[in-house]
C-alpha positions as CSV (number, residue, x, y, z in Angstrom):
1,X,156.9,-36.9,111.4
2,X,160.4,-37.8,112.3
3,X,160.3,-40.8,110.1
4,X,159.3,-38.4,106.9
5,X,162.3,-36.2,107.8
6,X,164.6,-39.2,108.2
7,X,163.5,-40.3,104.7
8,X,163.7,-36.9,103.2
9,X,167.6,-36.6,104.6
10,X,168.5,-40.0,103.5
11,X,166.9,-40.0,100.5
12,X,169.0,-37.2,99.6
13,X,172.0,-37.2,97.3
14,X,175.0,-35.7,98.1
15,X,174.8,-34.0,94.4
16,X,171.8,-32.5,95.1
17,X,171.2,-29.2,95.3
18,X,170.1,-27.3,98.6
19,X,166.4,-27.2,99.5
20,X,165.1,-23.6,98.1
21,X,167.9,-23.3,95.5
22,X,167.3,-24.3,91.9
23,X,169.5,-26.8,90.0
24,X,172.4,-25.1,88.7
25,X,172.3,-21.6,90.5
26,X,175.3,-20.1,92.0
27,X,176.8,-20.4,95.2
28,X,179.0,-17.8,97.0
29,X,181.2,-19.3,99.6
30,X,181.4,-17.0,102.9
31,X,184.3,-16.2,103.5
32,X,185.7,-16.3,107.5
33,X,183.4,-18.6,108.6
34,X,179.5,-19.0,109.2
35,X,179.0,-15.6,110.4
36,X,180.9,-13.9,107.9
37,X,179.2,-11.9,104.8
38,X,180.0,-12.8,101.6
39,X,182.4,-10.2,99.7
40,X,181.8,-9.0,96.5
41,X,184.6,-9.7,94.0
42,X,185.1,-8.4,90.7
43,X,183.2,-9.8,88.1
44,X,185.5,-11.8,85.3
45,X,184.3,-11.8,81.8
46,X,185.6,-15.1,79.6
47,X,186.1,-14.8,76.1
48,X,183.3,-16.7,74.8
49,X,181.3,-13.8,76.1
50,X,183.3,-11.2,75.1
51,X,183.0,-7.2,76.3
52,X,182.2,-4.6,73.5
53,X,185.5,-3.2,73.4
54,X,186.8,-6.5,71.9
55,X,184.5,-6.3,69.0
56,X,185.1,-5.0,65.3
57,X,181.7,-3.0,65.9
58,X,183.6,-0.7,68.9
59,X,187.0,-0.8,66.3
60,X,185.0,0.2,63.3
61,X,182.8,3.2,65.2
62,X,185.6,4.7,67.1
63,X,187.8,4.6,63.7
64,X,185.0,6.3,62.0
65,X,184.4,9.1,64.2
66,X,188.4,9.3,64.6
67,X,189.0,9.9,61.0
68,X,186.1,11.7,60.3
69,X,187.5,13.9,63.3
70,X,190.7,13.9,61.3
71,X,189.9,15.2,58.2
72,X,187.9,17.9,59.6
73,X,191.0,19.0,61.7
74,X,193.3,18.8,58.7
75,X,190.9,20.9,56.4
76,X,190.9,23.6,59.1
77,X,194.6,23.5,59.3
78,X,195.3,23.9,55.4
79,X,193.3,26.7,55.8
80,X,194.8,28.9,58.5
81,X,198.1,27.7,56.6
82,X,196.8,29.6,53.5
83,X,195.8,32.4,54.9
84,X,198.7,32.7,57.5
85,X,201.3,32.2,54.7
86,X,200.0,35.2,52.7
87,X,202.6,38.0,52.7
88,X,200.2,40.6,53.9
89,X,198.3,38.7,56.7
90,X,199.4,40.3,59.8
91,X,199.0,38.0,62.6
92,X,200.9,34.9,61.9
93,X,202.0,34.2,65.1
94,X,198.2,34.2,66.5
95,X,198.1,31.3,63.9
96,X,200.8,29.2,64.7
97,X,199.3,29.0,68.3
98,X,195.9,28.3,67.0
99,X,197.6,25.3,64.7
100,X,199.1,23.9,67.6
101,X,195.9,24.1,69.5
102,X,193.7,22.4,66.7
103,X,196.1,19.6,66.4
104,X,194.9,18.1,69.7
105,X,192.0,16.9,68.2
106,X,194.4,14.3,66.0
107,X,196.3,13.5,68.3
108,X,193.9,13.2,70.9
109,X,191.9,10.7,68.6
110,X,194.6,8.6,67.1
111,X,196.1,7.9,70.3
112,X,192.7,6.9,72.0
113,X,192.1,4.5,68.5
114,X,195.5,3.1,68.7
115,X,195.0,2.6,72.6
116,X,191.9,0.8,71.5
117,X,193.3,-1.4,68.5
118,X,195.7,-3.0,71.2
119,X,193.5,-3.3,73.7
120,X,194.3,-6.1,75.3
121,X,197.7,-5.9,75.7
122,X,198.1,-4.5,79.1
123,X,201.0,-2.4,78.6
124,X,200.6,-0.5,75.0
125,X,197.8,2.1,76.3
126,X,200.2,3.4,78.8
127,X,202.8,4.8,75.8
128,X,200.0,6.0,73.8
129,X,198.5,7.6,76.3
130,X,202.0,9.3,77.7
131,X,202.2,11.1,74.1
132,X,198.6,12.0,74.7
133,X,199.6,13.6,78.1
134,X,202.5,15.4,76.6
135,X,200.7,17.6,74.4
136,X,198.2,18.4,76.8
137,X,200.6,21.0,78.6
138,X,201.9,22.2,75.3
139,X,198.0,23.3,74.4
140,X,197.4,25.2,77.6
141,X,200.5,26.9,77.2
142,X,200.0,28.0,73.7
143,X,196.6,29.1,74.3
144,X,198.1,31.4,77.1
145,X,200.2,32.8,74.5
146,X,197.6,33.4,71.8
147,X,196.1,35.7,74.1
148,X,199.3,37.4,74.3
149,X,199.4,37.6,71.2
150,X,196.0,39.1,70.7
151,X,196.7,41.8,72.7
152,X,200.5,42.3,71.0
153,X,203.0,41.2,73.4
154,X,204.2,41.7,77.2
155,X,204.8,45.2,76.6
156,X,201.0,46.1,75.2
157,X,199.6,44.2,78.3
158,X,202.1,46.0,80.6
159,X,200.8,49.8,78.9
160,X,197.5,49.2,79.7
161,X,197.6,47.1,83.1
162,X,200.3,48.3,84.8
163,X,199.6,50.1,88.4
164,X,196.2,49.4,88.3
165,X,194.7,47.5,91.6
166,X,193.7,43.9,91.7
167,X,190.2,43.5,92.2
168,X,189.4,41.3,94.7
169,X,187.3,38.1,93.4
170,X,186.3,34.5,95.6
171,X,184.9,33.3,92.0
172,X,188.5,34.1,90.2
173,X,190.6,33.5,93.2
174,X,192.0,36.9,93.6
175,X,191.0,37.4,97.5
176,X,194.3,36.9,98.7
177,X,195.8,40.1,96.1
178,X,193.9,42.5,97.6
179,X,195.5,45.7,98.0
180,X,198.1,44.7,95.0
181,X,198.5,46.3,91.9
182,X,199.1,45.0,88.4
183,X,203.1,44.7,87.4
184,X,205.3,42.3,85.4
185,X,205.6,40.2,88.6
186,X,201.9,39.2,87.4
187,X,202.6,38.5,84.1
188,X,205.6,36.3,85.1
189,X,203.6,34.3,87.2
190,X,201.2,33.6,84.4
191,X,203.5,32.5,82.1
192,X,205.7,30.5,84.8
193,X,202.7,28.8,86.2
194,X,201.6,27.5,82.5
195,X,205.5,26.4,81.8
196,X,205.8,24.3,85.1
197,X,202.9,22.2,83.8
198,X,204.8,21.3,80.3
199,X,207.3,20.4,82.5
200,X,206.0,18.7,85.0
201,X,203.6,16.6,82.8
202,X,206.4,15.0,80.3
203,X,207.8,14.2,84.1
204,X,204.9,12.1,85.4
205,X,204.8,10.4,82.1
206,X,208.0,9.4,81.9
207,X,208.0,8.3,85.7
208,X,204.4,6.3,84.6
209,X,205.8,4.4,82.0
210,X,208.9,3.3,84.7
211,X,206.5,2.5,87.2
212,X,204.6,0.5,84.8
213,X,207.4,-1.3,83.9
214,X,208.2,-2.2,87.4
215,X,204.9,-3.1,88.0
216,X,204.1,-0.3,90.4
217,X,201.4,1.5,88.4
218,X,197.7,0.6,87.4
219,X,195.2,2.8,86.4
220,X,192.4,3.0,89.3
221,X,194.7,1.8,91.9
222,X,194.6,4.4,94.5
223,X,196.5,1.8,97.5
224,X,199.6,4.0,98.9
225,X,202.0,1.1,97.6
226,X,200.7,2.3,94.1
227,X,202.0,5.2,91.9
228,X,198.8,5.6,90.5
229,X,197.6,7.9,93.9
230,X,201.2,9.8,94.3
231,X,201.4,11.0,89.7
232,X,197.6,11.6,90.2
233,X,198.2,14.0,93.0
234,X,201.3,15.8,91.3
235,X,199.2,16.1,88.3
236,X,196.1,17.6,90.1
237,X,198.6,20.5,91.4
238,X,200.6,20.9,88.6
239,X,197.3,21.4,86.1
240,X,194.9,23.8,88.6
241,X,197.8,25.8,89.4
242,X,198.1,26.5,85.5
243,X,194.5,26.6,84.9
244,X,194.6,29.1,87.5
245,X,197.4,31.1,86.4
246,X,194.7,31.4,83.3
247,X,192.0,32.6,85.4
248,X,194.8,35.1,86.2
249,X,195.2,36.3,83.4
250,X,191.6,36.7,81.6
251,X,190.5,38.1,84.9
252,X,192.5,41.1,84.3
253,X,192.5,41.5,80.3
254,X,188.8,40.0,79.7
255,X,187.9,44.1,79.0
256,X,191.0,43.8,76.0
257,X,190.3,40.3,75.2
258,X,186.5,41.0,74.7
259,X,186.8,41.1,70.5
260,X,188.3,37.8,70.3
261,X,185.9,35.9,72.0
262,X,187.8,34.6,75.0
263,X,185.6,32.6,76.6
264,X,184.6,29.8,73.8
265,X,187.9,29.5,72.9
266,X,188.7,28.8,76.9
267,X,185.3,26.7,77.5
268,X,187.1,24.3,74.1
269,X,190.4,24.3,75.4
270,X,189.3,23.6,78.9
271,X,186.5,20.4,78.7
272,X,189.0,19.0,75.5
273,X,191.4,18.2,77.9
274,X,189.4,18.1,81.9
275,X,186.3,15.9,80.0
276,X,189.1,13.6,79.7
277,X,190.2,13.5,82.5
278,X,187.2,13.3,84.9
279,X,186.4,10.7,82.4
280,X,189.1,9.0,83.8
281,X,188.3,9.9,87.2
282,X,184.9,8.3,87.1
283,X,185.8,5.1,85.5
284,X,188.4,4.5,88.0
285,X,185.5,5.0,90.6
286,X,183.1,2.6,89.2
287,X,186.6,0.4,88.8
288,X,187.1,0.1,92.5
289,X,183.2,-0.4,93.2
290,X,183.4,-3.3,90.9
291,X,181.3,-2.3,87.6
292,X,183.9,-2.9,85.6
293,X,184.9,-6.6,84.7
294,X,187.8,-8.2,84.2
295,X,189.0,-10.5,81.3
296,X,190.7,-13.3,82.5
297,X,191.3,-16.5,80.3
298,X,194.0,-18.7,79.1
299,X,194.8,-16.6,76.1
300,X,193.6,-13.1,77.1
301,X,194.2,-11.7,80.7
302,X,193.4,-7.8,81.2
303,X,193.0,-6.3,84.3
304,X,190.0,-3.8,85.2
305,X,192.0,-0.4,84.7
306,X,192.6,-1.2,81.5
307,X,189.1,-2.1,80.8
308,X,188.7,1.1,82.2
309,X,191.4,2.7,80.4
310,X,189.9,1.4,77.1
311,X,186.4,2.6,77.8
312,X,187.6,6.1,77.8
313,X,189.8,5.9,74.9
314,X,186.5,4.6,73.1
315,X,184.6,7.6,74.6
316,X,187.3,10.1,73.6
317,X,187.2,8.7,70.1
318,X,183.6,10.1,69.4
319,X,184.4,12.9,71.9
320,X,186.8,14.5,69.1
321,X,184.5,14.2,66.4
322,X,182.4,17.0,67.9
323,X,185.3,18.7,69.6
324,X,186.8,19.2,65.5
325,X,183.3,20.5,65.0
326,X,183.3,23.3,67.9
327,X,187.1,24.0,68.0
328,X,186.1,25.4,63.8
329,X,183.6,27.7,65.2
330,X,185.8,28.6,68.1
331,X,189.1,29.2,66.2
332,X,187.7,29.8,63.0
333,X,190.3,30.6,60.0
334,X,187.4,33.2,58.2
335,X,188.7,36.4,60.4
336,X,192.3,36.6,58.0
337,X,190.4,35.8,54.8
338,X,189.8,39.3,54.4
339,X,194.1,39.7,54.8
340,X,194.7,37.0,52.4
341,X,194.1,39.5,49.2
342,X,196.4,41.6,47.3
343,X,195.8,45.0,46.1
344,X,194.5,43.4,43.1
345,X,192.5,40.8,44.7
346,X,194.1,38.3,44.2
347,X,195.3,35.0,46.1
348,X,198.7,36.0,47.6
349,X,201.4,32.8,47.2
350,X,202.0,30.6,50.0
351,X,204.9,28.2,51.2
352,X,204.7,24.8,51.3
353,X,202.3,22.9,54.1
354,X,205.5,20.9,55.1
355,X,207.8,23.8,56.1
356,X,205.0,25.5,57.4
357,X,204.3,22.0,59.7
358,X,207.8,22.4,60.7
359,X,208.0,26.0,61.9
360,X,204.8,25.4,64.1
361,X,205.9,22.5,65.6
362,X,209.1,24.0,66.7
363,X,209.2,24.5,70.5
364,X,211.9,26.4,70.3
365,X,209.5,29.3,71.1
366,X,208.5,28.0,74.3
367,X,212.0,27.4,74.8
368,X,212.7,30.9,74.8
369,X,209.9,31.6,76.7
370,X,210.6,29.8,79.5
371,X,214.4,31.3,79.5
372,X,213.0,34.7,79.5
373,X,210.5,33.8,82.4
374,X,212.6,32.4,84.7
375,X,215.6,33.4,84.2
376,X,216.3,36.1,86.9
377,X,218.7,38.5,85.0
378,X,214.8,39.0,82.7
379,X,212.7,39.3,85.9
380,X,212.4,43.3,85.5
381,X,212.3,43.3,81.9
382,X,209.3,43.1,79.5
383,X,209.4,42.0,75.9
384,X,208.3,43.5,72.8
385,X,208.8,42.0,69.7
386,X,209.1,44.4,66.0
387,X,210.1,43.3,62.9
388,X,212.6,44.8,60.8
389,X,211.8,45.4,57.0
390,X,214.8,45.3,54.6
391,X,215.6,48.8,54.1
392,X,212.9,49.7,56.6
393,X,213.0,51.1,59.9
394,X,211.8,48.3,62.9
395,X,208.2,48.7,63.3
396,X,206.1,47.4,65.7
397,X,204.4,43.6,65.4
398,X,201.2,44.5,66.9
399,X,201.1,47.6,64.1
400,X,202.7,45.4,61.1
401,X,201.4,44.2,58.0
402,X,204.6,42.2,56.6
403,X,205.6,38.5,55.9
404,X,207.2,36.4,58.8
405,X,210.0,36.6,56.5
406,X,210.9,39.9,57.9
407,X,213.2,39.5,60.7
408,X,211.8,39.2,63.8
409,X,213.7,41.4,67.0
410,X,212.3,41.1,70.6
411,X,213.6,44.0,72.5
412,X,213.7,44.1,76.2
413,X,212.1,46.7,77.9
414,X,213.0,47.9,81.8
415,X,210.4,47.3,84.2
416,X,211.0,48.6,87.9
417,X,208.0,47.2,89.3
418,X,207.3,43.9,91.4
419,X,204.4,41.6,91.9
């Protein structure tokens, strides 16, 4: 017996494989010595073999779905633009927040496809992705503000709110007011909570691209030497204390806001932008278990976030193909049709898309907004907004059926009360 074993050992080349191992297979090298396991390490993907995100197929489905998406979202626009241009529509400032709400579908889309055309440089995503981020704030802002505007201003709210108790609530976070009573202190802290967020999410992207350009930022990265864990945590404060400040708000209107359909338009609104995000969430996860490879070669080196980074931009891609589908039926242009006609029926004129593109696009509303809400010389004062006919005495927006060519007045209104 020892003989047969001597032969068996010597007979043995050094190139041979190990006994119970077949030619070719794998090895993994412990790592610490004998008695140490092996560690799992990220798998690398080489560009013979290349992932799907590198393919024309993932290029050609995403654009498909993205400009589908498009189109949808610009037919609905053109639409609201007709009716909200008519001379006799009475709600055009409902419209202009529901324009700048539809229009995160494009931009949501044509970032993510961009992101994905230049996938595998590193660094692009990031500034697609900051403009992405940007108008994120600006939508939950102006969908605060529609409802405002459904119910005709600060002063309309305040008439029909004001001095009554808070109900007390675990499910919409209204425990802690018990014993308070409804007063333009509240409606402040609506509007101030949803502002903070437009300002503080422009912030973290600005500070993101810096980081990134430093090196100090990579999506997935939660180590404590990383910005990724510290503008993750801002963000998570800065977007449930606005979402909250929403809660606020429909918890004490939702008996005013009940013929507009509140909740759809909230439910949209809401998994547009959080899908998104716990998208992101969850890739990072499987990022940091190791599901998600890494392309490493002599021509093409990107990292596992942005393999990450790029599967979510290819899910939000067919995401806002369905999202232009349900934000049609949620904010749907058909209740002003019946305001679009004359007295003889007939189509009233309309300005031009571009100047009507311009108006809604200007912040200077939100501007104005957030002077008016934290400035403190406004604290005690509620707005109410009329519009002055020429000739005409000033009537009351909420009560008007004239152009937006009217002028416009917001008068301030004393409010002794406090939050």
């Amino acid at each position: 017996m020892s003989r047969l074993w001597q032969r068996d050992v010597t007979g043995r080349s050094s190139h041979d494989p190990p006994s119970g191992l077949l030619p070719g297979a794998p090895t993994i090298a412990p790592v610490g010595g004998l008695n140490s396991s092996p560690v799992p390490e990220t798998p690398l993907v080489m560009p013979t073999d290349p992932i799907f995100l590198m393919t024309s197929t993932a290029q050609t489905i995403s654009g498909f779905f993205v400009w589908t998406a498009l189109l949808l979202t610009c037919h609905q626009v053109t639409s609201v633009y007709n009716t909200s241009n008519s001379p006799v529509t009475s709600a055009p400032n409902e419209q202009r927040h529901i324009v700048r709400i539809l229009f995160i579908v494009p931009i949501y889309a044509f970032d993510s496809w961009l992101s994905l055309l230049f996938f595998t440089n590193e660094e692009y995503y990031v500034y697609f992705d900051t403009v992405r981020d940007c108008y994120e704030a600006f939508v939950i802002y102006n969908f605060l503000s529609l409802c405002y505007e459904y119910l005709g201003g600060e002063s309309a709210i305040m008439a029909e709110i004001r001095g009554k108790p808070i109900e007390s609530s675990c499910v919409y976070g209204t425990c802690c007011l018990w014993g308070r009573t409804y007063s333009i202190g509240f409606l402040r802290f609506c509007k101030q909570a949803t502002l903070q967020f437009c300002v503080v999410k422009p912030l973290m992207a600005v500070i993101t691209v810096i980081l990134q350009a430093f090196g100090k930022y990579r999506d997935g990265d939660f180590n404590v030497a990383s910005g990724y864990l510290y503008v993750t945590i801002v963000y998570n404060v800065s977007v449930s204390l606005s979402l909250y400040a929403l809660f606020l708000f429909y918890f004490a209107a939702r008996g005013l806001l009940v013929p507009y359909n509140p909740v759809l338009k909230f439910f949209m609104v809401k998994s547009v932008i959080f899908l998104s995000f716990w998208q992101g969430m969850l890739l990072a996860i499987l990022e940091k278990c190791g599901t998600i490879p890494q392309i490493s070669s002599a021509k093409v080196s990107v990292g596992e976030g942005t393999v990450a980074a790029g599967y979510q931009n290819f899910i939000i891609c067919i995401e806002m193909f369905f999202a232009s589908l349900a934000l049609r039926h949620a904010f749907t242009y058909k209740v002003y049709m019946d305001k679009r006609l004359d007295s003889y029926g007939r189509c009233a004129p309309m300005k031009s898309i571009s100047s009507s593109l311009k108006e809604t696009m200007n912040p200077g509303d939100m501007v104005q907004d957030a002077i008016h809400n934290f400035s403190p010389a406004y604290q005690q004062y509620t707005q109410q907004s009329t519009l002055e006919q020429e000739g005409g005495a000033p009537i009351s927006r909420s009560n008007s059926n004239v152009s937006t060519r009217d002028n416009e007045k917001t008068l301030l209104l004393s409010s002794d009360d406090e939050f």
